[in-house]
TIDREN-115999 format. One record per residue (C-alpha): residue in three letters; x, y, z. Coordinates in nm, 4 decimals, always signed. Layout:
BEGIN
+---------+----------+----------+----------+
! residuo !        u !        v !        w !
+---------+----------+----------+----------+
!     ALA !        X !        Y !        Z !
...
+---------+----------+----------+----------+
This chain:
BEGIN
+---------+----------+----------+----------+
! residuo !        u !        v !        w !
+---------+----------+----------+----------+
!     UNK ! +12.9400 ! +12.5607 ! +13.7911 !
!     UNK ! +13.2798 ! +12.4728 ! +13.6062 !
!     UNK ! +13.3182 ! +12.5226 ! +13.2730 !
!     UNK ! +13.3594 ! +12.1866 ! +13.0803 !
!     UNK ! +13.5787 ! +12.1022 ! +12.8638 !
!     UNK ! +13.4778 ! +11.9756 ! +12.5157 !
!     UNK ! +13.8927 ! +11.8750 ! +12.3782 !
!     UNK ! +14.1081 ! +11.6249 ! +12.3880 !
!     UNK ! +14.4091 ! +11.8022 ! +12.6109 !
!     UNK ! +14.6329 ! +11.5280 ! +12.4315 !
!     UNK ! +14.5376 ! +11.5998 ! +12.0982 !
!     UNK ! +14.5791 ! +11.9738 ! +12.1659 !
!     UNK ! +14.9462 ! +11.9303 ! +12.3022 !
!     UNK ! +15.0445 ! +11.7243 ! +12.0169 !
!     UNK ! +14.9161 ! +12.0171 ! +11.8135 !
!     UNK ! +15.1341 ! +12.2872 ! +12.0260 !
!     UNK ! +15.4411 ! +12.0684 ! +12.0550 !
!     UNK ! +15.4665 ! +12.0156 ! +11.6787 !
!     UNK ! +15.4194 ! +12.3993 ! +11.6366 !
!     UNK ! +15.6863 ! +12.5148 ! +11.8738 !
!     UNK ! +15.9234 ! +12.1985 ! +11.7935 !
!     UNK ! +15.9594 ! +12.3985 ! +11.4667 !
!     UNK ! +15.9275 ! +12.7225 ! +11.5322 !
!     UNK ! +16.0500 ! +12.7450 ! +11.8890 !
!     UNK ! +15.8197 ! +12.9058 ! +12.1613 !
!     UNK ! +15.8952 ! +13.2522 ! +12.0876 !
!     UNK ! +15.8177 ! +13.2650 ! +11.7059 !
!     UNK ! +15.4699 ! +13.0878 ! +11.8234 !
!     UNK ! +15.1999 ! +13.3533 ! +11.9077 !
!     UNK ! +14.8774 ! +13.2795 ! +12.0553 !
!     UNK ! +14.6640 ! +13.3083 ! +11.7644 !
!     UNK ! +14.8986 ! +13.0138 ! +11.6031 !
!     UNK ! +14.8679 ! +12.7972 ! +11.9056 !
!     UNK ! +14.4709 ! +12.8804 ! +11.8122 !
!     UNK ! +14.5153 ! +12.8057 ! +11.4438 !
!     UNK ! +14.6996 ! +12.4635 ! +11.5260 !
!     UNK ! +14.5172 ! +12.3563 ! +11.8112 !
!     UNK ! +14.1489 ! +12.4380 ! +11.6880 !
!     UNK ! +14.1299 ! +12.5608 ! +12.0460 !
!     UNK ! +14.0305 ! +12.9451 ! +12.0761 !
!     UNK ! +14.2744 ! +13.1530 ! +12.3384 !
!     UNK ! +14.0330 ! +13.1274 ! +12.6382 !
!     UNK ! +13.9936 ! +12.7564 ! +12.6645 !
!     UNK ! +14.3721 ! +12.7054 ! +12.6029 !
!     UNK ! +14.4101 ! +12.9673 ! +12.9432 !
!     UNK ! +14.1849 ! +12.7931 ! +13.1182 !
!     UNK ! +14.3534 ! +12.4728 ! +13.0596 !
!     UNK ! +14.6974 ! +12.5222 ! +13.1172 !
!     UNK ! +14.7187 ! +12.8859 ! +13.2793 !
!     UNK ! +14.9228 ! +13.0834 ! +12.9300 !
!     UNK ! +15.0966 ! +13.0392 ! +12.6808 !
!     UNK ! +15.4184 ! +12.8982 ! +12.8622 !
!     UNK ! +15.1828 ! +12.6857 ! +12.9850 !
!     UNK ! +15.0992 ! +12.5090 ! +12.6750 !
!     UNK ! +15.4569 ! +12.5030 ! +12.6190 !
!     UNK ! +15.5380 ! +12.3389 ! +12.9408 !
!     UNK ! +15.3174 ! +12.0946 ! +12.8652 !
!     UNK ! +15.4365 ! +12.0410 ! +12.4907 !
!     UNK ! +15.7925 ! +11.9854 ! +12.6745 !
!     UNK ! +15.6669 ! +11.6903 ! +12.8928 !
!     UNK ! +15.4932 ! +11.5447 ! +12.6052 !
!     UNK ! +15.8200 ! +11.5883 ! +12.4061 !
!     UNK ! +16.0142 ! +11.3939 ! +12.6564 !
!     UNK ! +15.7299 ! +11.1274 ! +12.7186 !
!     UNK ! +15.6095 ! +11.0440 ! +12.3538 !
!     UNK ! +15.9267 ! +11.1150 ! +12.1694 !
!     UNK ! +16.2677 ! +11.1106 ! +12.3754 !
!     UNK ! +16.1338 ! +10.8015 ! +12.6437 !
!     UNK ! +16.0629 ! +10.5665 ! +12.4114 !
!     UNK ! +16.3608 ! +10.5644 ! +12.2100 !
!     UNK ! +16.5559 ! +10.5640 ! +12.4901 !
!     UNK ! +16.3817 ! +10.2863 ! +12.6740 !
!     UNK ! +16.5908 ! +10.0210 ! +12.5626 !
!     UNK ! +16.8709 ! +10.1838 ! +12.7118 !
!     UNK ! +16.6633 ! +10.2048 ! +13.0909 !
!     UNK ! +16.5590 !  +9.8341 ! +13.1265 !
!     UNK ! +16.6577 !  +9.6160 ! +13.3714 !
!     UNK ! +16.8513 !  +9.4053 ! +13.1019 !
!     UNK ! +17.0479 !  +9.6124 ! +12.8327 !
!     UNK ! +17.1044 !  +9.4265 ! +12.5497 !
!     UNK ! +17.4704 !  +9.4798 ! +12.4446 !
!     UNK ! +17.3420 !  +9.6053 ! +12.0826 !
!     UNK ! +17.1312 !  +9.8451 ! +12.1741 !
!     UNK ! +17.3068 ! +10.1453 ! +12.2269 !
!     UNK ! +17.4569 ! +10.1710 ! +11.8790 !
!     UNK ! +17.0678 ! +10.0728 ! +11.7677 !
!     UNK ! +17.0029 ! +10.3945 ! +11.9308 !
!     UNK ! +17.2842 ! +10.5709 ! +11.7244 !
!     UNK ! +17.1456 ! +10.3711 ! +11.4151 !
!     UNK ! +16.8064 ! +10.4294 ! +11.4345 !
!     UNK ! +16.8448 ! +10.8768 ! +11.5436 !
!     UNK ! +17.0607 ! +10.8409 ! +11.2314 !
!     UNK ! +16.8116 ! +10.6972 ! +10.9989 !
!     UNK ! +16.5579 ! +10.9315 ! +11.1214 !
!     UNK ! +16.7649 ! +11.2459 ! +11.0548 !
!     UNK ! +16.8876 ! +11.0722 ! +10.6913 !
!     UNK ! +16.5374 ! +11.0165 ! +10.5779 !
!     UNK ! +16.4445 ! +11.3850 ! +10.7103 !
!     UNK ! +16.1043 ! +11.3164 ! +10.7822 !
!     UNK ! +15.8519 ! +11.4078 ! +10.9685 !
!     UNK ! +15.9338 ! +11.7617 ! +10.9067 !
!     UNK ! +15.9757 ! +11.8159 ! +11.2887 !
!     UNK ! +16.2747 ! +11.6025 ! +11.2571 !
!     UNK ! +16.4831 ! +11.8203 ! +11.0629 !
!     UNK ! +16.3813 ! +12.0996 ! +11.3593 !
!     UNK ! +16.6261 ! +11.9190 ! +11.5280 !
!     UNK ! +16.5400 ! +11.8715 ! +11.9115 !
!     UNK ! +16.2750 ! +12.1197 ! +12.0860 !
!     UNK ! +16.4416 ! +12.0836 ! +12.4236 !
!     UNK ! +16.7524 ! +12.1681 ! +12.2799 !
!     UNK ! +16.5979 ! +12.4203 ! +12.0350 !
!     UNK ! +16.4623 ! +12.6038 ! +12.3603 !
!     UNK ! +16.7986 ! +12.5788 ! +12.5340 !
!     UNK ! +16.9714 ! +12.8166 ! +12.2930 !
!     UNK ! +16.6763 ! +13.0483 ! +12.2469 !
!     UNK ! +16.5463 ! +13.3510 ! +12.4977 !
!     UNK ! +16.3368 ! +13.1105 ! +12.6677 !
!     UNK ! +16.6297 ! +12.8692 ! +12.7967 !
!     UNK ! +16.7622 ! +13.1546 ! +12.9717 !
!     UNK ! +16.4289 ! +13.0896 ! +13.2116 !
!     UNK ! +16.5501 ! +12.8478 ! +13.5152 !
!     UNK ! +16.2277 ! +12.5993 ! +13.5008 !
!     UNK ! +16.3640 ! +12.5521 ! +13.1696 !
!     UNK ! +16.7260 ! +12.5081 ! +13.1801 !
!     UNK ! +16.6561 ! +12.2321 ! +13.4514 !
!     UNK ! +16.4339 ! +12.0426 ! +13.2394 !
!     UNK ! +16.6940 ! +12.0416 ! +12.9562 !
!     UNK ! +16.9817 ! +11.9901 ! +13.1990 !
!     UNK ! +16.7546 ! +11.7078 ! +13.3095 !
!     UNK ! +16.7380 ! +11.6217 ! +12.9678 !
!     UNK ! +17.0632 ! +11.5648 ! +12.8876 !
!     UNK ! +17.1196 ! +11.3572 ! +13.2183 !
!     UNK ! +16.8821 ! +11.1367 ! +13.1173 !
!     UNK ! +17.0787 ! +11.0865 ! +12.7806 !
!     UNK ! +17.3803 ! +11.0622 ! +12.9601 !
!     UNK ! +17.2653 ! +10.7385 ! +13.2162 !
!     UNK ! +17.0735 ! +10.5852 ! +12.9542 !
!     UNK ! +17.3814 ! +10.6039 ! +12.6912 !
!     UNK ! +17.6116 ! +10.4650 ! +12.9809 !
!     UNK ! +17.3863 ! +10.1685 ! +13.0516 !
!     UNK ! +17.4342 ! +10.1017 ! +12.7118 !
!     UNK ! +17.8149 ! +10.1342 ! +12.7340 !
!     UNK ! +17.8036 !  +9.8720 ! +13.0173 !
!     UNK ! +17.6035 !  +9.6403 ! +12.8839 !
!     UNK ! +17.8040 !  +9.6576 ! +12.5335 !
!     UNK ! +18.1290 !  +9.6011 ! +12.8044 !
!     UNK ! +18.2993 !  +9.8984 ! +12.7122 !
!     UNK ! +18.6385 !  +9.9928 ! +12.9549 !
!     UNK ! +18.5395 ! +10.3238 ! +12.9894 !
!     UNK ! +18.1622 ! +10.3367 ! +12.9886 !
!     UNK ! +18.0869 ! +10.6849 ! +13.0924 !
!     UNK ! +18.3524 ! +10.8526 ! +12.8336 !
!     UNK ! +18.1841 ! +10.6460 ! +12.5613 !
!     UNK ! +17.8102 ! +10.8387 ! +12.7115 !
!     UNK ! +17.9937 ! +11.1537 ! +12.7304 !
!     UNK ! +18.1017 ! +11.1196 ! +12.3649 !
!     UNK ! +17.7689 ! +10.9415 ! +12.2598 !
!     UNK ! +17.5711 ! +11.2293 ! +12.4222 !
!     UNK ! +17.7643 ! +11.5159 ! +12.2989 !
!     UNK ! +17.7592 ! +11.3697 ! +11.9158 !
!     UNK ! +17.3720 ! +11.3607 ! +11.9672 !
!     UNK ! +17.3097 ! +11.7688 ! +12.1135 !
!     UNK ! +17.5865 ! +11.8374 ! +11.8156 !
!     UNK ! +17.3199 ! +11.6295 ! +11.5528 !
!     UNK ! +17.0044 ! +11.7607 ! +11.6912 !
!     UNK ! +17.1720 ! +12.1351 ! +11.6463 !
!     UNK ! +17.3253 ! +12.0380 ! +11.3148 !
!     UNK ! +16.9892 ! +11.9078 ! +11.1902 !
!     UNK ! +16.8408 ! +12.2482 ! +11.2031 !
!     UNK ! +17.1290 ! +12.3829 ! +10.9070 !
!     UNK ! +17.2980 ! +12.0946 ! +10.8014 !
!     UNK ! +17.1353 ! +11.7754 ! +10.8301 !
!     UNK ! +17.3742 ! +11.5967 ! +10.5760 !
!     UNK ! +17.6458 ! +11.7128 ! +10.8936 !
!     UNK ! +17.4550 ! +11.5753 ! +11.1105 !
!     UNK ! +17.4395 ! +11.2338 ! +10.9866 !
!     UNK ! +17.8133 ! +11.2937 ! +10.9608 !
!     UNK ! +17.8301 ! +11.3080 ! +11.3076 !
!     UNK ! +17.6414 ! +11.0046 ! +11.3976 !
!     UNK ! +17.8749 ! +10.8296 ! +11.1520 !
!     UNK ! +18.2029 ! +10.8954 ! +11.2920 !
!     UNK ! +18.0821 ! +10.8143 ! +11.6794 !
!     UNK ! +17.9375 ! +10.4826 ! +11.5027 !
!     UNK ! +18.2722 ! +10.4005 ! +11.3696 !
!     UNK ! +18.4614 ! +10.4993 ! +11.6803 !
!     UNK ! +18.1759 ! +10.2579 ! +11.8579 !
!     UNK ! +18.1843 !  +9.9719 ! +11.5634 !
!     UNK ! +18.5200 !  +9.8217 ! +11.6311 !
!     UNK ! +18.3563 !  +9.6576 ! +11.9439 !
!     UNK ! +18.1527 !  +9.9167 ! +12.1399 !
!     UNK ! +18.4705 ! +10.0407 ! +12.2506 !
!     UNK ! +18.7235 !  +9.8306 ! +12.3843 !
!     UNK ! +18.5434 !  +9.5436 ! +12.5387 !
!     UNK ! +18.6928 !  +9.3981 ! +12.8590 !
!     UNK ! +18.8952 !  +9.1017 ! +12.8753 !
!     UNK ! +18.7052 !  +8.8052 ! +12.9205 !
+---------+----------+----------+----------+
């Protein structure tokens, strides 16, 4: 007979993902992901295989509960011509006020990039993936705001938000700074709108 299981997998990965989001995965033991998660090591194997499980699974619900819904203005069938510098705006405020705590640990997929464990393949796709995903959803917003030159405004929009999510780790006050001069490049009309 299985072994059932008496936790919320949700509430667990919440737990996990906070814990690596600010420590990254390899400065997160086992007997922390216990600690955090309430969860002792055996049932956290049997759900999701090891420790790089967990983490796997803190990764998707990084991307699904944190990065997807800010960005989902940006994916709708309709972009409303305001809402990528709302995007800007609102990352901005976050890393200004400074809190939750997990905000001023910057980005975890970006986090894992420069650590031992980006070097792994699974995970350099997902964060190549990642910043893709930035990179359509930023251009969408270029197009709707009628920009000339739509994907140079996502390729500048996306690297001014991997340089904040880096910068927020050891100089947040920088990385506000950052957000503030692609704002004012963005400001004078999104770019320069087309004629017409």
């Amino acid at each position: 007979m299985g072994r059932v299981q008496t936790f919320d997998t949700a509430t667990v990965v919440r737990a996990a993902r906070t814990l690596f989001w600010e420590r990254g995965y390899e400065d997160v033991s086992v007997p922390d992901l216990e600690e955090a998660t309430g969860i002792r090591r055996s049932s956290l194997y049997h759900a999701f295989g090891n420790k790089r499980g967990v983490f796997d699974a803190a990764v998707e619900s990084y991307l699904e509960d944190v990065v997807r819904p800010r960005l989902r203005p940006l994916q709708q069938p309709e972009v409303d011509p305001d809402a990528l510098v709302a995007y800007l705006r609102g990352l901005r405020a976050a890393l200004a006020d400074g809190r939750p705590a997990a905000v001023q640990a910057g980005c975890l997929l970006l986090n894992a990039a420069t650590a031992p464990v980006g070097r792994d393949e699974a995970v350099a796709q997902v964060v190549h993936a990642y910043r893709a995903e930035l990179h359509a959803a930023f251009e969408r917003g270029a197009v709707a705001a009628g920009t000339t030159a739509p994907q140079q405004v996502a390729t500048l929009c996306t690297s001014a938000v991997v340089s904040a999510f880096v910068l927020a780790r050891i100089d947040p006050a920088e990385a506000v700074a950052t957000l503030d001069a692609v704002l004012a490049v963005l400001r004078p009309g999104v770019g320069a709108r087309r004629a017409g």
